[in-house]
C-alpha positions in Angstrom: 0.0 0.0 0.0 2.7 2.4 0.7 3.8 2.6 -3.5 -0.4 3.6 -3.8 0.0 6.6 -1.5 3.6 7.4 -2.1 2.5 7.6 -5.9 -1.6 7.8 -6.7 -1.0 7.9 -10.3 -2.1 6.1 -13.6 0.4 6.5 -16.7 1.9 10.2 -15.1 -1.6 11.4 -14.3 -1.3 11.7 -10.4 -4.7 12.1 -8.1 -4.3 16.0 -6.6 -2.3 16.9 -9.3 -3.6 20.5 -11.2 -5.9 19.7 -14.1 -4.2 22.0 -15.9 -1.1 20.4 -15.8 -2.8 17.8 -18.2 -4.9 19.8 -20.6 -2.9 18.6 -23.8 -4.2 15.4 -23.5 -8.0 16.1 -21.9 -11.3 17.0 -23.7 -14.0 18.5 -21.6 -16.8 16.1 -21.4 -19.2 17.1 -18.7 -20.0 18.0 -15.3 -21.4 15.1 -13.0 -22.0 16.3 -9.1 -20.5 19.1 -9.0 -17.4 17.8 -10.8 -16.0 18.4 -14.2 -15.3 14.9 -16.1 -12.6 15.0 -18.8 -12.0 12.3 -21.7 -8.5 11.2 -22.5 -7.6 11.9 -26.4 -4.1 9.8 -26.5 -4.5 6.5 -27.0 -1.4 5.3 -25.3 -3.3 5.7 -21.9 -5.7 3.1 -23.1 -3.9 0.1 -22.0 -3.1 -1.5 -18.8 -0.8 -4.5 -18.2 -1.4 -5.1 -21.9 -5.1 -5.3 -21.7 -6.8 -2.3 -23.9 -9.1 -0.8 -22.6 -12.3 1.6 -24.7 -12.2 4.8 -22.9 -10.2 7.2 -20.2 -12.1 9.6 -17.8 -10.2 12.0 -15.6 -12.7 13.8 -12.3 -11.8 17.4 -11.9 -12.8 18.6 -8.1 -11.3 22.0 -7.3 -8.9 22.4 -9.6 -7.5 18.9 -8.8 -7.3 15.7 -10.5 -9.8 13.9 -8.3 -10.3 10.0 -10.3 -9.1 8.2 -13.0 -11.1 5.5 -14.4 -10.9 3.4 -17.7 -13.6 0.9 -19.0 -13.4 -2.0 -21.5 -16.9 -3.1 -23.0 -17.0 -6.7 -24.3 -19.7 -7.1 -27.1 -22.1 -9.4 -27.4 -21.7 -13.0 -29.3 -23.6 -13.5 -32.7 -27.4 -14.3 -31.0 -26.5 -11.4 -28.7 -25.6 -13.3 -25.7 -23.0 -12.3 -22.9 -20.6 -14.6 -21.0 -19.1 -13.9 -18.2 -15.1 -13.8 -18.2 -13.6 -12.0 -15.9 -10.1 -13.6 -17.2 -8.4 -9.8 -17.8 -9.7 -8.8 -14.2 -7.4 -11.5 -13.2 -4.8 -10.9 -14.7 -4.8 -7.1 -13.6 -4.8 -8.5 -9.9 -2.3 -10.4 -10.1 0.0 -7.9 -11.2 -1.7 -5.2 -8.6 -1.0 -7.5 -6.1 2.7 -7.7 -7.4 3.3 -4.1 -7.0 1.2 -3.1 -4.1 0.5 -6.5 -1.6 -2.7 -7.8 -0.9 -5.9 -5.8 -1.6 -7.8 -4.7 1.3 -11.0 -6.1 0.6 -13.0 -7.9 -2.2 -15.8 -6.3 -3.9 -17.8 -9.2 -5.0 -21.6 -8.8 -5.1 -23.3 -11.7 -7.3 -26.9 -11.1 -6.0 -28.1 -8.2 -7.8 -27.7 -6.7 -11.9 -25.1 -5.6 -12.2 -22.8 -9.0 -10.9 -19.6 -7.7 -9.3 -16.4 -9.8 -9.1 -13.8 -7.3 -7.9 -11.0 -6.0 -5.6 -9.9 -3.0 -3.5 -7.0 -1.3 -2.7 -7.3 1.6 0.3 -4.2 3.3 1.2 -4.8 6.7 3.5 -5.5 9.3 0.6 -6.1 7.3 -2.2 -8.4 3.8 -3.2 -7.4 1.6 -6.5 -11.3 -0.7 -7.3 -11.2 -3.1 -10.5 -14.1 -4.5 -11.6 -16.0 -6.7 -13.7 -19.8 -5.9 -14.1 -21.8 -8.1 -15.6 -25.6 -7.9 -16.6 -26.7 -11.3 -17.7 -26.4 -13.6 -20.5 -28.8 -11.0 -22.5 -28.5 -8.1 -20.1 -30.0 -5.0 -21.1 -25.9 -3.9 -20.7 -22.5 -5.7 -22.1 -20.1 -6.6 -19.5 -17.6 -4.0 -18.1 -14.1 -4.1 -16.7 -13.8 -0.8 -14.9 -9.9 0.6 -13.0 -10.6 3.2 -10.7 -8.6 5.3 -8.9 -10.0 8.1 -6.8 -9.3 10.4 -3.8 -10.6 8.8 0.0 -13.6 11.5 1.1 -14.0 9.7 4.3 -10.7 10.9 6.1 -11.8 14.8 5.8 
């Protein structure tokens, strides 16, 4: 946990950073709760431990680069069905577990829609969540595999 807090970042973009230190590579995209959410334009940040991934937002709260998060969306097979294969989620654990121990806790919930297989890293300013949603077989929604890393609210 101490590499999370000692460095909160994804690819160079650091949690508290200034937005503006980034805005060569961020599009305005909209405002969600009171924050302004920003799409990565390079494609190089689209890819984690090999795995590429569909899309980049950065959270803007004060100035300040407050989450990172990337999504992959797996389509559907030919008569539109969905399986669940959380093989890549895996994979990124094992090699967040390599560089930052044991995750604090598991995020698994398989009772309601979305099904959540996942895992959680909390260090004191900072928490690291993957996931894998998934809807169903023919879910109104295609499976997700979602990196987030965000600020901790609950220490202020």
């Amino acid at each position: 946990m101490a590499d999370l807090e000692r460095d909160p970042s994804f690819k160079g973009i650091t949690i508290g950073a200034p937005i503006s230190k980034y805005s060569d590579i961020l599009s305005f995209s909209h405002t969600s709760k009171g924050k302004n959410v920003y799409r990565v334009r390079e494609s190089r940040y689209l890819s984690i431990f090999n795995n590429r991934m569909d899309d980049m937002i950065v959270v803007e709260s004060n100035g300040k680069v407050y989450a990172i998060q990337l999504t992959k969306t797996y389509p559907a097979d030919a008569s539109g069905a969905c399986v669940f294969n959380a093989n890549e989620l895996l994979s990124w654990y094992s090699s967040l577990r390599a560089k930052y121990g044991n995750n604090s806790f598991s995020l698994d919930d398989m009772s309601g829609t979305p099904s959540v297989c996942g895992m959680r890293w909390k260090a004191n300013s900072v928490v690291l969540d993957i996931v894998y949603l998934f809807y169903g077989t023919f879910g109104d929604e295609k499976p997700k595999l979602q990196y987030y890393l965000y600020q901790r609210e609950d220490d202020y």
